[in-house]
LOVEX-443272 format. One line per field, with one value per residue (C-alpha): x, y, z; residue number from 1. Coordinates in Angstrom, 1 decimal, always signed. Each point is the difference from the previous one (the first is absolute). Example, Ala and Ser with C-alpha at 12.3 -4.5 7.8 and 13.67 -1.06 7.14 Angstrom:
<rs>
east <- c(+12.3 | +1.4)
north <- c(-4.5 | +3.4)
up <- c(+7.8 | -0.7)
pos <- c(1 | 2)
</rs>
This chain:
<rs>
east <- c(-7.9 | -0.3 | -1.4 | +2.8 | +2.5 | -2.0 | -0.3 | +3.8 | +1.1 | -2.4 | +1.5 | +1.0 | +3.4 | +1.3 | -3.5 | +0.7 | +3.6 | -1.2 | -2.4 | +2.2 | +2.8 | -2.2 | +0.0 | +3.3 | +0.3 | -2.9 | +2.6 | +2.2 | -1.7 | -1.7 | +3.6 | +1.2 | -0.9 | +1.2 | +3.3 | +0.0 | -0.8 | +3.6 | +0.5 | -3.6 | +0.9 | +3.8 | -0.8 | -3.1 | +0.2 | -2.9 | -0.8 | -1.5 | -3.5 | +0.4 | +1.5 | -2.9 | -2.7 | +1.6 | -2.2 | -3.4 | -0.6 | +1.0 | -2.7 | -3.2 | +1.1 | +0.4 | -3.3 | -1.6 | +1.8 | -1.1 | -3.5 | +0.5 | +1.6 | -2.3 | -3.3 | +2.1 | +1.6 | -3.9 | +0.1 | +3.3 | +1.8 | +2.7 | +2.4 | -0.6 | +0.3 | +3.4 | +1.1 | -1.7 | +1.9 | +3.6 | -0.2 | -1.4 | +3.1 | +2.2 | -1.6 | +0.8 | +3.7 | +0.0 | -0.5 | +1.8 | +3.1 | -1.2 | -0.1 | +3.9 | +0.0 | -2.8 | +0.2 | -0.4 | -3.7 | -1.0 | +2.3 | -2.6 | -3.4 | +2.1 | +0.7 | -3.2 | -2.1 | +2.9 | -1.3 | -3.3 | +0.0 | +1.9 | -3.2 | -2.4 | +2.3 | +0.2 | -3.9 | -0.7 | +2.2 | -1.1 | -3.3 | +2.5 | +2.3 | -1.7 | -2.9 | +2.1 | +2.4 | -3.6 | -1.1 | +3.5 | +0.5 | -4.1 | +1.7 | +2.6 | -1.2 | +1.7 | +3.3 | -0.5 | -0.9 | +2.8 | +2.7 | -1.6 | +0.5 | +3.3 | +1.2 | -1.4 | +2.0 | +3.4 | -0.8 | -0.5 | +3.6 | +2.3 | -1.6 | +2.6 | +2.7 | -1.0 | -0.1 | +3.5 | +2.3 | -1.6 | +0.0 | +3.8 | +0.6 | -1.7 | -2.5 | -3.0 | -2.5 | +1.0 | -1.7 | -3.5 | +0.3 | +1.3 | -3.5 | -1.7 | +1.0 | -0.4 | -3.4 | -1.0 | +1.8 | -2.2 | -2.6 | +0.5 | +0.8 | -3.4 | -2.2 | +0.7 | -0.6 | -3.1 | -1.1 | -2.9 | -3.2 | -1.7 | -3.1 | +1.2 | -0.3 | +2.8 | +1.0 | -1.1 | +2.0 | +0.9 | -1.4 | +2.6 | +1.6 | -3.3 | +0.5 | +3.5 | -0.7 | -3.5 | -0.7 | -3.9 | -1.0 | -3.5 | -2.7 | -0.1 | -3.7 | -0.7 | -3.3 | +1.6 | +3.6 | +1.8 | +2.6 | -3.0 | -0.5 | +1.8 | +2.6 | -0.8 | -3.1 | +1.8 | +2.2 | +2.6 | +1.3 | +0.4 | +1.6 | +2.7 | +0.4 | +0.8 | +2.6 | +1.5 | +0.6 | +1.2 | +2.1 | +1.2 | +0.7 | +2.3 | +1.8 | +0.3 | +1.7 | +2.6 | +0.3 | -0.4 | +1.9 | +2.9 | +2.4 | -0.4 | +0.4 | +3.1 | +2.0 | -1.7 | -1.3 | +2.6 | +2.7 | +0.9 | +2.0 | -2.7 | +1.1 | -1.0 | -3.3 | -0.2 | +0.5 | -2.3 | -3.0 | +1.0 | +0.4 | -3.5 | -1.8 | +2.6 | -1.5 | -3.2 | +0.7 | +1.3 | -2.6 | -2.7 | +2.1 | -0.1 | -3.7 | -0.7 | +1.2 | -1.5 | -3.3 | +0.2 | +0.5 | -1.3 | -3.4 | +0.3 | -1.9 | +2.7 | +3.2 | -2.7 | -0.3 | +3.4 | +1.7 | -1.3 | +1.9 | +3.4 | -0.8 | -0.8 | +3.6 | +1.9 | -1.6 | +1.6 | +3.1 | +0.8 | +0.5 | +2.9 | +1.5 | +3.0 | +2.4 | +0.0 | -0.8 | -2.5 | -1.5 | +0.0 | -1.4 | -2.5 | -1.8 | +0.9 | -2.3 | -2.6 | +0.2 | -0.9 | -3.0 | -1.3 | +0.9 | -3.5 | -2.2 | -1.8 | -0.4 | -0.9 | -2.9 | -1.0 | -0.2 | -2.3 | -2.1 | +0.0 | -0.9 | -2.8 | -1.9 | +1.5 | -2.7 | +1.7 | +3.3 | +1.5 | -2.3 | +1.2 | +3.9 | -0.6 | -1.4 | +2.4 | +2.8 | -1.9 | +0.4 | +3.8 | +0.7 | -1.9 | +1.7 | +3.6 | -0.1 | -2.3 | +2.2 | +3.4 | -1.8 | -0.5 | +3.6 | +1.3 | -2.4 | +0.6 | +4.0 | +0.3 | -2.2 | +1.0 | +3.6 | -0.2 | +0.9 | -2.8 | -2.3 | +1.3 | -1.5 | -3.2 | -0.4 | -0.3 | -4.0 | -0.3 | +0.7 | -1.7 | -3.5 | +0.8 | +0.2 | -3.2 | -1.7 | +1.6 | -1.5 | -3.4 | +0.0 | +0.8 | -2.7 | -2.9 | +1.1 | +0.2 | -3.7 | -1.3 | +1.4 | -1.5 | -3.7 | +0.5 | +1.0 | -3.3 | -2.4)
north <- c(-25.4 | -3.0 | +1.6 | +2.4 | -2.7 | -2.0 | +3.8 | +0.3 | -3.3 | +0.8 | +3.4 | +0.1 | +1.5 | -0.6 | +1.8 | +2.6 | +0.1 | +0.5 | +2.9 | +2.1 | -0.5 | +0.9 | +3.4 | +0.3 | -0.3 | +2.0 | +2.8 | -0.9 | +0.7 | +2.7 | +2.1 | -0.8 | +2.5 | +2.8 | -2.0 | +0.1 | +3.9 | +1.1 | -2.4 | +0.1 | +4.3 | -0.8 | -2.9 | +1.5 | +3.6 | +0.6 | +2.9 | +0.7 | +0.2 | -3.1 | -2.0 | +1.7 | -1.3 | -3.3 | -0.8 | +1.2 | -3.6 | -1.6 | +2.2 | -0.9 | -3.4 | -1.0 | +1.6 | -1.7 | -3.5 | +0.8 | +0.3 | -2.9 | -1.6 | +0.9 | -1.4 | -3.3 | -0.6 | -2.0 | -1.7 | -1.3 | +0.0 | +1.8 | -2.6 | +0.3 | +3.9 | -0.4 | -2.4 | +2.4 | +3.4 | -1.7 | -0.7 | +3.3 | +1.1 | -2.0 | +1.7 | +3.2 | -0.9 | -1.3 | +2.9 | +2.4 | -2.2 | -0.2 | +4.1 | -0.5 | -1.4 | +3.2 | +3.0 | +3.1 | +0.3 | -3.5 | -0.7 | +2.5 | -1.9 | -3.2 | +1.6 | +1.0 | -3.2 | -0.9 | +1.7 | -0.5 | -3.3 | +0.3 | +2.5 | -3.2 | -2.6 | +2.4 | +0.8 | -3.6 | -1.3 | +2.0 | -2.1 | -3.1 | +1.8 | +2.0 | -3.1 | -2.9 | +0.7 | +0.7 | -3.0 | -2.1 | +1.7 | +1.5 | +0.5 | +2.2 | +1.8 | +3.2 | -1.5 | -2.3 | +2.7 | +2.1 | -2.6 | -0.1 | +3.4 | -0.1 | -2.2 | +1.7 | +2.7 | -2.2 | -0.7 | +3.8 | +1.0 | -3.2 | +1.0 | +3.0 | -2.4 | -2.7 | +2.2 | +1.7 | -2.6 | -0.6 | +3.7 | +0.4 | -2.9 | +1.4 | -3.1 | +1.9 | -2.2 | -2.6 | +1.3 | +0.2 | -3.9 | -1.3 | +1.4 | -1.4 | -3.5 | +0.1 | +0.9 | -2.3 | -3.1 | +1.2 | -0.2 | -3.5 | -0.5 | +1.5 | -1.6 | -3.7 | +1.7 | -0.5 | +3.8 | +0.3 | +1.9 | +3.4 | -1.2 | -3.5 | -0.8 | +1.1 | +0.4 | +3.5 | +2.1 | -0.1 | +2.3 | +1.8 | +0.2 | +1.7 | +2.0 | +1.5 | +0.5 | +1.6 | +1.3 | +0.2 | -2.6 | +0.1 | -2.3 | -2.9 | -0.6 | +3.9 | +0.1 | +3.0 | -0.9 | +2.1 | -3.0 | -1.0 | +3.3 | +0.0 | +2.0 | +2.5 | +1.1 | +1.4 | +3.1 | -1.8 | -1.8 | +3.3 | +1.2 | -3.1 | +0.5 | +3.7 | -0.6 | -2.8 | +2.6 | +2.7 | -2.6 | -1.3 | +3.5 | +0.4 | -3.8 | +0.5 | +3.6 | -1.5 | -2.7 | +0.4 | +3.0 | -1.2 | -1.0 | +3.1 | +2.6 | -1.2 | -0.3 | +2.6 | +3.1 | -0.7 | -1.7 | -3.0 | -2.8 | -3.0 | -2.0 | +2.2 | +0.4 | -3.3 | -0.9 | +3.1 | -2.1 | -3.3 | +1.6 | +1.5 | -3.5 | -1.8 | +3.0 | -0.9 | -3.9 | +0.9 | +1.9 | -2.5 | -2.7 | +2.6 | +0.4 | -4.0 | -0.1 | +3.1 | -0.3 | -3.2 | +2.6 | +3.5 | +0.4 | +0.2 | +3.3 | +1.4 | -0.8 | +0.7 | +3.9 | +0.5 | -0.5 | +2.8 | +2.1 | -1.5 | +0.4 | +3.4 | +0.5 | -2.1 | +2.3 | +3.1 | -1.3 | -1.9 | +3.9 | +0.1 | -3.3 | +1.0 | -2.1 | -3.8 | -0.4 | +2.2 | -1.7 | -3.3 | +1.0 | +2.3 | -3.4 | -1.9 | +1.9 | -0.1 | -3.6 | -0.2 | +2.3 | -1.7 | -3.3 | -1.3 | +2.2 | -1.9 | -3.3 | +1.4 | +1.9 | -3.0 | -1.8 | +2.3 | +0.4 | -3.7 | -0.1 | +2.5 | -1.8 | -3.7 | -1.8 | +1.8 | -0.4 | -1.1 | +2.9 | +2.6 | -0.8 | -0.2 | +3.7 | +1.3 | -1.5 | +1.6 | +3.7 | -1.1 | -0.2 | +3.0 | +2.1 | -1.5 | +0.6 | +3.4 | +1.5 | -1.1 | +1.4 | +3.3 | +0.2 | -0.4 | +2.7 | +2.8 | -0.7 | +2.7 | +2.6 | -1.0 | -1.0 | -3.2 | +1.2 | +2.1 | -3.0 | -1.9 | +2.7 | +0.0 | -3.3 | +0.6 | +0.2 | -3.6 | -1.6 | +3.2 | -0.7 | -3.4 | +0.1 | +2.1 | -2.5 | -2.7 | +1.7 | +0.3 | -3.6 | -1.1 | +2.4 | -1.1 | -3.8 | +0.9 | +1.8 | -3.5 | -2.2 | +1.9 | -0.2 | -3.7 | -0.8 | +2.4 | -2.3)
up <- c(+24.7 | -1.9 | -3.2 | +0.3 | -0.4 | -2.7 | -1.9 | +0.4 | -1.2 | -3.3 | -0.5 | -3.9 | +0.2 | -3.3 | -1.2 | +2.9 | -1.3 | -3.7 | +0.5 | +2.6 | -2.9 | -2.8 | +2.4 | -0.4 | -3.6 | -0.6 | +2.0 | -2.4 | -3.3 | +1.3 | +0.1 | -2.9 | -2.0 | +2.7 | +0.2 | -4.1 | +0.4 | -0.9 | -2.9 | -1.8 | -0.2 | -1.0 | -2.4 | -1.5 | +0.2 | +2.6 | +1.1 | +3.6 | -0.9 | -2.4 | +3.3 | +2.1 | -2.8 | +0.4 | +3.4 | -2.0 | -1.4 | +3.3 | +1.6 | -2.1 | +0.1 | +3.2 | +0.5 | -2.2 | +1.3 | +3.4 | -1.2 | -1.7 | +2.8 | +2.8 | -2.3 | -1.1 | +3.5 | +1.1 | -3.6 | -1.0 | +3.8 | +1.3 | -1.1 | -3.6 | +0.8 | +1.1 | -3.1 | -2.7 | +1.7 | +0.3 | -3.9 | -0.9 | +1.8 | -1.9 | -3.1 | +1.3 | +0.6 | -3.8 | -1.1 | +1.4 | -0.3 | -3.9 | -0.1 | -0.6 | -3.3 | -1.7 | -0.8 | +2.1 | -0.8 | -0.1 | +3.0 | +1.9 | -1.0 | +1.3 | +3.2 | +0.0 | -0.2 | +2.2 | +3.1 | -1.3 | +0.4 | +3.5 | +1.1 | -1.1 | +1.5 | +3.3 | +0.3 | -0.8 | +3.1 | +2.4 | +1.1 | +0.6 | +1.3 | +2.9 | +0.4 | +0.3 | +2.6 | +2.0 | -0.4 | -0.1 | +4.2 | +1.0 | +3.5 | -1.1 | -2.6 | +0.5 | +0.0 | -2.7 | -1.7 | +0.4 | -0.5 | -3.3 | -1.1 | +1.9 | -2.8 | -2.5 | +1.6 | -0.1 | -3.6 | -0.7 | +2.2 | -1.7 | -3.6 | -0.3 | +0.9 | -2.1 | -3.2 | +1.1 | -0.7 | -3.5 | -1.2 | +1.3 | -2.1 | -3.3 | +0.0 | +2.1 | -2.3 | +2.4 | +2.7 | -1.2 | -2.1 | +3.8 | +1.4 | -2.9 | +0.5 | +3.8 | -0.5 | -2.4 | +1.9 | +3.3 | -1.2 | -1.3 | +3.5 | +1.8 | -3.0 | +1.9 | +3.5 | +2.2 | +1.3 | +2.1 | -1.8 | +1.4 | +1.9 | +1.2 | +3.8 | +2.1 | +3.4 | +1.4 | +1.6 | +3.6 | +2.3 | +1.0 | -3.3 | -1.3 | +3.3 | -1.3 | -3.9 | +0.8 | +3.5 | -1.0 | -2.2 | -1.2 | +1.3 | -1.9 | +0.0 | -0.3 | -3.0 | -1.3 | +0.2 | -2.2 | -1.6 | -2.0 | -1.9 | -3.5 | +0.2 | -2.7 | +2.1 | +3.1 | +0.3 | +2.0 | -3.5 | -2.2 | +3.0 | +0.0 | -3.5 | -0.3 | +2.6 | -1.8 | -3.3 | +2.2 | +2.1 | -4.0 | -1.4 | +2.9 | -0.3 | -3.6 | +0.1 | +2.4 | -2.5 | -3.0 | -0.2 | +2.3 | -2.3 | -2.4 | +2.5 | +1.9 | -2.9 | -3.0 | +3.0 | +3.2 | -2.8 | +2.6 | -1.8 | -1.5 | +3.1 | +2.5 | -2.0 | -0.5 | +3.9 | +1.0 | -1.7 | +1.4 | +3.3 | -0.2 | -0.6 | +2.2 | +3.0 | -1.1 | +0.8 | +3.5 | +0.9 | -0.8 | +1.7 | +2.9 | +0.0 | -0.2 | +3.4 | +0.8 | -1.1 | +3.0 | +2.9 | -1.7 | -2.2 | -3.4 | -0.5 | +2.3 | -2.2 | -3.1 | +0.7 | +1.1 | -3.2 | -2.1 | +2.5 | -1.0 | -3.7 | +0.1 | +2.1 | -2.8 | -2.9 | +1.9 | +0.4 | -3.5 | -1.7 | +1.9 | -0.9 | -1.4 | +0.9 | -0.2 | +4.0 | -0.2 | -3.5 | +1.8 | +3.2 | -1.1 | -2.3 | +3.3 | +1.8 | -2.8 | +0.0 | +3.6 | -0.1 | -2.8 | +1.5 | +1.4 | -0.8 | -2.7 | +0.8 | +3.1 | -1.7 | -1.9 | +3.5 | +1.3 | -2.8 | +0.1 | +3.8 | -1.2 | -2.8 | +1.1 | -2.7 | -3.1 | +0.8 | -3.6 | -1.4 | +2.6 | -0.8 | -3.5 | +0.1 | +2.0 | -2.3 | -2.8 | +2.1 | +0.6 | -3.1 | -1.2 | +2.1 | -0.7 | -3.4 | -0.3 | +2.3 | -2.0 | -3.1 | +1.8 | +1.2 | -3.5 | -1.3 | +2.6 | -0.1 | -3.0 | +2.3 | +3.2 | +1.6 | +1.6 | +3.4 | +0.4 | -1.4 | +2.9 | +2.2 | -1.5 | +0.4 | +3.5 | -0.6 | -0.9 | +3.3 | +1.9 | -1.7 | +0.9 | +3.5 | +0.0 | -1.9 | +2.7 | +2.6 | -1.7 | -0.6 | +3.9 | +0.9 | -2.1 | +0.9 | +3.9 | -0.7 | -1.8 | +2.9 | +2.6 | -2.0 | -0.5 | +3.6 | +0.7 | -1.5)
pos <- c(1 | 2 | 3 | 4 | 5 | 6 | 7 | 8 | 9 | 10 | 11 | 12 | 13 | 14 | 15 | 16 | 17 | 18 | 19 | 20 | 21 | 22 | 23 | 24 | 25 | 26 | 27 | 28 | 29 | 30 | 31 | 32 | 33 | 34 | 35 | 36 | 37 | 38 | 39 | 40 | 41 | 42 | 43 | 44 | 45 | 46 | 47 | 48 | 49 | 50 | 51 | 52 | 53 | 54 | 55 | 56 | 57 | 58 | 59 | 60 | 61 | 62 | 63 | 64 | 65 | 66 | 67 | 68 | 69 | 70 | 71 | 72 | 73 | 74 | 75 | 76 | 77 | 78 | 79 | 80 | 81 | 82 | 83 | 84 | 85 | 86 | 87 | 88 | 89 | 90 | 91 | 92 | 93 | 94 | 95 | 96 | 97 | 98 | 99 | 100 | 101 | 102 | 103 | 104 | 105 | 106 | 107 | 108 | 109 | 110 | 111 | 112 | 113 | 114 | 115 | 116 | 117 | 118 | 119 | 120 | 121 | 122 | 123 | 124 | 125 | 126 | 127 | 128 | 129 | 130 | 131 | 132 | 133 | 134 | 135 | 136 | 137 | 138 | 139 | 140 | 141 | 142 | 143 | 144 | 145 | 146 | 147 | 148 | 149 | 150 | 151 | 152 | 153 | 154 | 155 | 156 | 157 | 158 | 159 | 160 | 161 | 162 | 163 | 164 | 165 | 166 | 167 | 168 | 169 | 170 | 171 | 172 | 173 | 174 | 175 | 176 | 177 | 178 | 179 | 180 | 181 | 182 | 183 | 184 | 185 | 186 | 187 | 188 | 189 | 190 | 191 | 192 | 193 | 194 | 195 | 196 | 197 | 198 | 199 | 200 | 201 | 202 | 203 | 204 | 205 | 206 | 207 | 208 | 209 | 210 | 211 | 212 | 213 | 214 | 215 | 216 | 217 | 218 | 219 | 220 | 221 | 222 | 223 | 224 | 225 | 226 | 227 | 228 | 229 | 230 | 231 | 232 | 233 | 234 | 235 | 236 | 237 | 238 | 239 | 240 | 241 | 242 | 243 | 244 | 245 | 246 | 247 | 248 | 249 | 250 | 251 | 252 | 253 | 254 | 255 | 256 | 257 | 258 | 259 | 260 | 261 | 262 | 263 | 264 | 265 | 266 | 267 | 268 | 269 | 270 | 271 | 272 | 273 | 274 | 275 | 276 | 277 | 278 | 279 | 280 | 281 | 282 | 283 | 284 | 285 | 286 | 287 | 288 | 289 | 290 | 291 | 292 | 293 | 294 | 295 | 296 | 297 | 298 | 299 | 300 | 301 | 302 | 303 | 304 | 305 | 306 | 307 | 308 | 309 | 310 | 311 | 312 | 313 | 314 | 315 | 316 | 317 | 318 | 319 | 320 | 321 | 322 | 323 | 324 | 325 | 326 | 327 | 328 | 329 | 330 | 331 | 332 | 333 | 334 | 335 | 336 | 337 | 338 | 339 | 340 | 341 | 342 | 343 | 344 | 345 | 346 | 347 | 348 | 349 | 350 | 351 | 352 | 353 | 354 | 355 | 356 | 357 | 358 | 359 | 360 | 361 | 362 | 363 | 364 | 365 | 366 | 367 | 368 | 369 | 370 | 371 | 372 | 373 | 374 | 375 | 376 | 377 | 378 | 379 | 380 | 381 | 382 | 383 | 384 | 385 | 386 | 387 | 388 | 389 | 390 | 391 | 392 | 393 | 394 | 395 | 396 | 397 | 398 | 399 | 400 | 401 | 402 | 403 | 404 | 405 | 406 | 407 | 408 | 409 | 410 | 411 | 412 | 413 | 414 | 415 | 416 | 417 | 418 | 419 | 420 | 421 | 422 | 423)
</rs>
């Protein structure tokens, strides 16, 4: 009892305070250039597969910053992680805010490097991100975890709203030079912080909060326990990380493309557009909060497979969105199914390989972010060919193969538990 208290009276919480924000923002930057969607095609002339390409550079980016990430997280620390993708960020918000004053042609190179640098900025934050609210609360991981990405959530669903206000008043450029500088001054901020660095002592969790997240933890002391495999080695890791594409060419259908189709396909006004996306993220922030609580009575893996169900209901029922009700309910229902499902999938792939848990996160960033953008690329391609309604309905397959590849997943980890307790 006592080193509770002594643990509690240490807690950082302006560190605490700095990262769970830098979530936030991170929310915030990463909408920006679906909130811009409307005026990048106005002011420059885009066409839909030019605003579909836009997401390419974002992609091989942020994989190559999660790489990046996940080899430098041991070297440099998760701190200096943080720091480095907040200013990328910032660099990212530059520049789209500077695609304003070019030309059409150069305007799309800046947008480019734009979400370029967000991709690197994103892939580069995701080891703090998803390692240091483990080690900030080790006997609450799950929640931690999910309050995390429930900001980054709140960030995604105010983004819209932000950048409203801006456009209506013909000075839009100040929405992306107001993320700029809030990145850059938080990370001034986190740079004189104390955060705790991956593999330092720390209390272990209690027994019957182990108990709850993971009914059947693995032996400790087993000689062949599987958390000291690399992850590249075992099946169960390809596995997480072709669900986190699938899972990501559904999220970034929903959207990307939310804006767009309300107001170019179903002709809604821009503020029903507009609210439809904010809806979708704010949904996405209440069902996370939902599942923190949650995820203290029910078992993750539970929650985890029941959302692909609710996102293959929402892609049926956004064709016939054609009024603004109907718009804003249909992305409200996205935004729940979507809600939890991937921090949840990076807390069990964490639970799963718990000795590469800033390598594990970084990857899985890396297949987010793959998916988010190749999947807005293919939207923008097949719109010509294909109505967008019945693109929603074909989109159905991505959260089917998901669930499949859930279930494989739970399976082949209930089959390695049941070996290690064996030995």
């Amino acid at each position: 009892m006592d080193s509770r208290i002594a643990i509690q009276r240490t807690t950082p919480w302006l560190a605490i305070g700095s990262l769970y924000l830098a979530g936030m923002l991170q929310g915030l930057t990463l909408v920006s250039f679906p909130a811009s969607s409307a005026v990048l095609k106005q002011m420059h002339g885009f066409s839909d597969a030019q605003y579909g390409a836009i997401f390419l550079p974002q992609v091989a980016l942020a994989v190559i910053g999660a790489l990046g990430g996940g080899a430098l997280a041991s070297r440099l620390g998760l701190k200096a992680l943080l720091g480095g993708a907040l200013l990328i960020n910032a660099v990212s918000q530059l520049l789209l805010a500077g695609s304003m004053l070019l030309p059409s042609t150069a305007a799309f190179v800046s947008v480019l490097l734009g979400t370029a640098c967000l991709g690197l900025g994103f892939g580069v934050s995701g080891a703090p991100l998803n390692g240091l609210p483990l080690l900030f609360f080790p006997q609450r991981q799950d929640t931690a975890l999910v309050a995390l990405h429930t900001l980054l959530g709140l960030g995604l669903a105010t983004g819209p709203l932000v950048a409203s206000p801006f456009i209506m008043a013909g000075h839009w450029a100040g929405f992306p030079l107001l993320l700029a500088a809030l990145c850059m001054l938080l990370a001034v901020v986190t740079s004189f912080q104390r955060f705790p660095r991956d593999g330092e002592e720390r209390p272990a969790p209690a027994a019957g909060q182990l108990a709850m997240c993971d009914p059947l933890p693995l032996p400790a002391m087993s000689p062949r326990s599987l958390h000291n495999e690399h992850p590249v080695r075992t099946t169960a890791f390809w596995l997480f990380t072709a669900i986190a594409v699938l899972y990501a060419f559904a999220e970034g259908t929903f959207g990307n493309w939310a804006v767009l189709y309300l107001q170019d396909v179903k002709h809604l006004p821009e503020t029903v557009a507009a609210s439809a996306l904010s809806v979708f993220w704010a949904a996405m922030v209440g069902g996370r909060l939902l599942t923190s609580v949650l995820v203290l009575k029910l078992a993750p893996r539970h929650i985890w497979l029941s959302l692909p169900g609710l996102m293959v209901l929402a892609f049926l029922l956004l064709p016939y969105a054609n009024t603004p009700m109907r718009g804003i309910a249909g992305f409200a229902l996205a935004g729940l199914a979507c809600s939890a499902f991937f921090p949840l999938s990076i807390g069990l792939a964490s639970q799963r390989f718990s000795r590469h848990v800033p390598w594990v996160s970084s990857m899985l960033i890396a297949a987010l972010m793959a998916g988010v953008g190749l999947g807005s690329y293919v939207i923008g391609l097949l719109r010509e060919a294909i109505a967008m309604e019945q693109l929603y309905r074909l989109s159905t397959f991505y959260p089917v193969a998901v669930l499949l590849l859930g279930l494989q997943v739970l399976r082949r980890r209930t089959k390695a538990m049941s070996e290690a307790l064996g030995q």
